[in-house]
C-alpha positions in Angstrom: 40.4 -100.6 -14.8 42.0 -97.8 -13.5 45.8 -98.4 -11.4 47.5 -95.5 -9.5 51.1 -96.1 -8.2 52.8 -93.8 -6.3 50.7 -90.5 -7.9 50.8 -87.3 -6.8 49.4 -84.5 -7.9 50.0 -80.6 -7.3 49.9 -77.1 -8.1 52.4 -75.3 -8.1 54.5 -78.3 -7.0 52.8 -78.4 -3.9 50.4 -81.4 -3.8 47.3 -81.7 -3.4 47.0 -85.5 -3.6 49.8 -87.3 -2.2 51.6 -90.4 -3.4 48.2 -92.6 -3.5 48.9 -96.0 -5.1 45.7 -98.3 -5.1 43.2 -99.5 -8.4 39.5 -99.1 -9.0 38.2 -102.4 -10.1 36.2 -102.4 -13.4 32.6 -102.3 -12.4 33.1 -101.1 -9.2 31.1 -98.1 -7.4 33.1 -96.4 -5.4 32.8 -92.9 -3.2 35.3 -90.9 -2.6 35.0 -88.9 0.7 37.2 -86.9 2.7 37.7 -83.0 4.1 37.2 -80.0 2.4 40.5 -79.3 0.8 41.2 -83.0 0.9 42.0 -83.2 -2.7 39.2 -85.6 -3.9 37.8 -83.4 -7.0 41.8 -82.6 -8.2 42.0 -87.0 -8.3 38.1 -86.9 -10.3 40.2 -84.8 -12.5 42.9 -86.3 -12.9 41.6 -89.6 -13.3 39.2 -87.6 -16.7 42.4 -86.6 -17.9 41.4 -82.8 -17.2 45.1 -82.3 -14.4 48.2 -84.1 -15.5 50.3 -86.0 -12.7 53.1 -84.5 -11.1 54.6 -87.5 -9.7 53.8 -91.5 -10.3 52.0 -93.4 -12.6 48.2 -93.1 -13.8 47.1 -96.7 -15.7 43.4 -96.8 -17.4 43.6 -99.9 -18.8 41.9 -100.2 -22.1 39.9 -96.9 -21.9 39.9 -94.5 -24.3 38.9 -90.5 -23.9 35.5 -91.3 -25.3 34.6 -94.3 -22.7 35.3 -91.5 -19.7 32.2 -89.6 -18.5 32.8 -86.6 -16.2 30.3 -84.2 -14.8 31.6 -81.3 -12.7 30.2 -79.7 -9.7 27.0 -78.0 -10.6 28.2 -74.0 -9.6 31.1 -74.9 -12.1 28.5 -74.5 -15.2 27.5 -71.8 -16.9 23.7 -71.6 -17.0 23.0 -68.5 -18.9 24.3 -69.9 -22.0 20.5 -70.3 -23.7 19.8 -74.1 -24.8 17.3 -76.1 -24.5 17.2 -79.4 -21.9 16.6 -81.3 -25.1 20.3 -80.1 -26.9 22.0 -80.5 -23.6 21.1 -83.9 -23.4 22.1 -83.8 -27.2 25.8 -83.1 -26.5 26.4 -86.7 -24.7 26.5 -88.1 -28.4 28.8 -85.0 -29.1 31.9 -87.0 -30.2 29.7 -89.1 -32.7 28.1 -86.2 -33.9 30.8 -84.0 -34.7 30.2 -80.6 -36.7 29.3 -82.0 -39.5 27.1 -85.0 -39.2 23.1 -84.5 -38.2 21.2 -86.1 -35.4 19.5 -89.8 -36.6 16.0 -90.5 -35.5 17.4 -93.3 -33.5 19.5 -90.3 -31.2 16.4 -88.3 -31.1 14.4 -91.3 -29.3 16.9 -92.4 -27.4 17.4 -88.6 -26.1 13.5 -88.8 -25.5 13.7 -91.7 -23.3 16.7 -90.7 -21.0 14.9 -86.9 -20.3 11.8 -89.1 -19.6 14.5 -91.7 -17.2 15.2 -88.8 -15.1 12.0 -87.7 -14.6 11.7 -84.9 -17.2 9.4 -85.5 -19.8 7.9 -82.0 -21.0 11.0 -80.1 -20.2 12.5 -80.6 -23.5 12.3 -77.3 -24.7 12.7 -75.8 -20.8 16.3 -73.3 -21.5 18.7 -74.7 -18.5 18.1 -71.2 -17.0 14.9 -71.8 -15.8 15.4 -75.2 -13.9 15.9 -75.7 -10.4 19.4 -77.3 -9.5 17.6 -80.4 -9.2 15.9 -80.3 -12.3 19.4 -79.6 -14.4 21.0 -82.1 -12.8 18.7 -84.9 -14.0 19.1 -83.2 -17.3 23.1 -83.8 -16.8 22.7 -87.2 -15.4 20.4 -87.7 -18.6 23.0 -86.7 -21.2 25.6 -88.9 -19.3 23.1 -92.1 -20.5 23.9 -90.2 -23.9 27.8 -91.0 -23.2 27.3 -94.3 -22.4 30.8 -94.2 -21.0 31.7 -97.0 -19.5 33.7 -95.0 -16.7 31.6 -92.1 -15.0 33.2 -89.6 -13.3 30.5 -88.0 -10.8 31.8 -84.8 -8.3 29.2 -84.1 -5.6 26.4 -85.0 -7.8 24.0 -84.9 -4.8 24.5 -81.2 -3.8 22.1 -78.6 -3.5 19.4 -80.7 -5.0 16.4 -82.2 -2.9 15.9 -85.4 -1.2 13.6 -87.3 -3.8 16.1 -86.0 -7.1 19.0 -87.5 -4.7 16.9 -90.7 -4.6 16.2 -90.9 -8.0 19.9 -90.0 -9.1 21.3 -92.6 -6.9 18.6 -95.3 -8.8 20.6 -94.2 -12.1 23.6 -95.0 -10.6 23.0 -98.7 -9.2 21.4 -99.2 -13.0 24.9 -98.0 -14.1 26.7 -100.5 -11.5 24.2 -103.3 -12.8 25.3 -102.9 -15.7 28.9 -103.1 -15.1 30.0 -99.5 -15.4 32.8 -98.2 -13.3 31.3 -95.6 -11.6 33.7 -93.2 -9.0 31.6 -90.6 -6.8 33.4 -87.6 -4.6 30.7 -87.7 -1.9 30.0 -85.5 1.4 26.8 -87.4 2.8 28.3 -90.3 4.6 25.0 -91.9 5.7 24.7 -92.1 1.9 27.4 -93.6 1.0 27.1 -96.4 3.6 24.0 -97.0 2.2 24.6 -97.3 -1.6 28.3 -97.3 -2.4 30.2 -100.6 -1.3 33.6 -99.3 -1.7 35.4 -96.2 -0.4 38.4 -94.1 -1.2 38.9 -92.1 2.3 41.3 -89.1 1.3 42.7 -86.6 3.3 45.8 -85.4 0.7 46.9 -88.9 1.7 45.2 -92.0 1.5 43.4 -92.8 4.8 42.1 -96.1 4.1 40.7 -97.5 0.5 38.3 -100.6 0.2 35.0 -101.8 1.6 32.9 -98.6 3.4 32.3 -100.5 6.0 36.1 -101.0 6.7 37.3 -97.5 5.8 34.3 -95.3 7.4 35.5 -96.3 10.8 35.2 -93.8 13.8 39.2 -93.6 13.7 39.7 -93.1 10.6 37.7 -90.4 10.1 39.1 -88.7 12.7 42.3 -89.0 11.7 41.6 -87.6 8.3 40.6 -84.9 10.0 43.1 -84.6 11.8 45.6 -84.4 8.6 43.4 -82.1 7.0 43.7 -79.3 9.9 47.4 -79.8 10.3 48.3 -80.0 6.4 50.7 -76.9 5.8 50.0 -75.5 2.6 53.6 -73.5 2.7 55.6 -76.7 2.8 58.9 -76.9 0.7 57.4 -78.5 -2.6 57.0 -82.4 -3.1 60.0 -83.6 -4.9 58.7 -86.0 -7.1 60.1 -89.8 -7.0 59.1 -91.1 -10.7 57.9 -89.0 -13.8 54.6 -89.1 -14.3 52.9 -91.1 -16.4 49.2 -91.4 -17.6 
């Protein structure tokens, strides 16, 4: 589904993900795990379309905007905006809906049953500023069953929420990979991700190791990544890119 060849991506020239060439597989459910600073949520971006390459070439075969899903880190949304749990989950059918056209019955119920999927039934008219971090996350992960994407985009979806929403989100997502969706993960909780994601994207700037978890969550590897992480100058000379970017 989705092929990177030789892509970097930086700021400022400098990168912050560094000529990584590898494909996620449609239907596939990978994690994406590395250091902090490793550049795994500037590739979630890139890979929505939200950064542009700097270097390389970014293939999503057959997908369209509208068939990417992408939900952010929770402190990156604005809370105090005041709407209801019911017209968040709402905007997932935003580009069918538009300005102009109304919300059909068949949108209400199916808005109904994802709040009651993720465990909220009778917090439809709960404004976002009164839920926990666990409780608006189910309330993102309900309007992403809105989307009905068939790429989701997820960065550290498991953060600062509690152990049962954690369990019950991760249920959503092996419906999703039943289902065939590609779903791509940046993930911290490595116990996790050996326990529900079969595939692994280890990143440390550069690629340390992509393919099965159990092959790339290896005792050396992780040190290694590590390793690059601690030793990565940030006042390099800038990356001189080797092909224009495409995507």
């Amino acid at each position: 589904m989705i092929v990177l060849d030789d892509l970097t991506v930086a700021y400022e020239r400098h990168p912050a993900v560094h000529h990584l060439s590898g494909a996620f597989e449609a239907g596939a459910l990978t994690a994406i795990v590395g250091p902090n600073g490793a550049g795994k949520t500037t590739l979630l971006k890139t890979l929505a379309g939200l950064v542009r390459p700097a270097a390389g070439r970014l293939e999503r075969s057959g997908l369209a905007r509208a068939d990417i899903a992408y939900l952010p880190q929770i402190p990156e949304l604005d809370r105090r905006f005041p709407i209801s749990v019911h017209d968040v989950v709402l905007l997932g059918r935003w580009r069918a809906l538009g300005w102009r056209r109304g919300v059909a019955r068949a949108e209400l119920a199916q808005a109904a049953r994802a709040i009651a999927a993720v465990g909220l039934a009778g917090f439809e008219r709960r404004p976002i500023g009164t839920l926990s971090a666990g409780q608006f996350q189910r309330a993102l992960f309900a309007r992403l069953m809105l989307q009905d994407a068939a790429l989701i985009l997820l960065d550290e979806p498991f953060s600062a929420i509690d152990a049962r929403t954690a369990d019950d989100l991760i249920a959503l997502i092996a419906g999703w990979h039943r289902e065939r969706r590609t779903v791509i993960a940046v993930l911290h909780d490595l116990d996790a991700v050996r326990r529900h994601f079969p595939s692994t994207l280890l990143l440390a700037r550069d690629c340390i190791g992509w393919g099965p978890t159990e092959r790339v969550l290896t005792a050396a590897n992780l040190e290694r990544a590590r390793r690059m992480a601690e030793s990565w100058d940030p006042d390099a000379d800038a990356c001189a890119p080797a092909t224009a970017p495409t995507a």
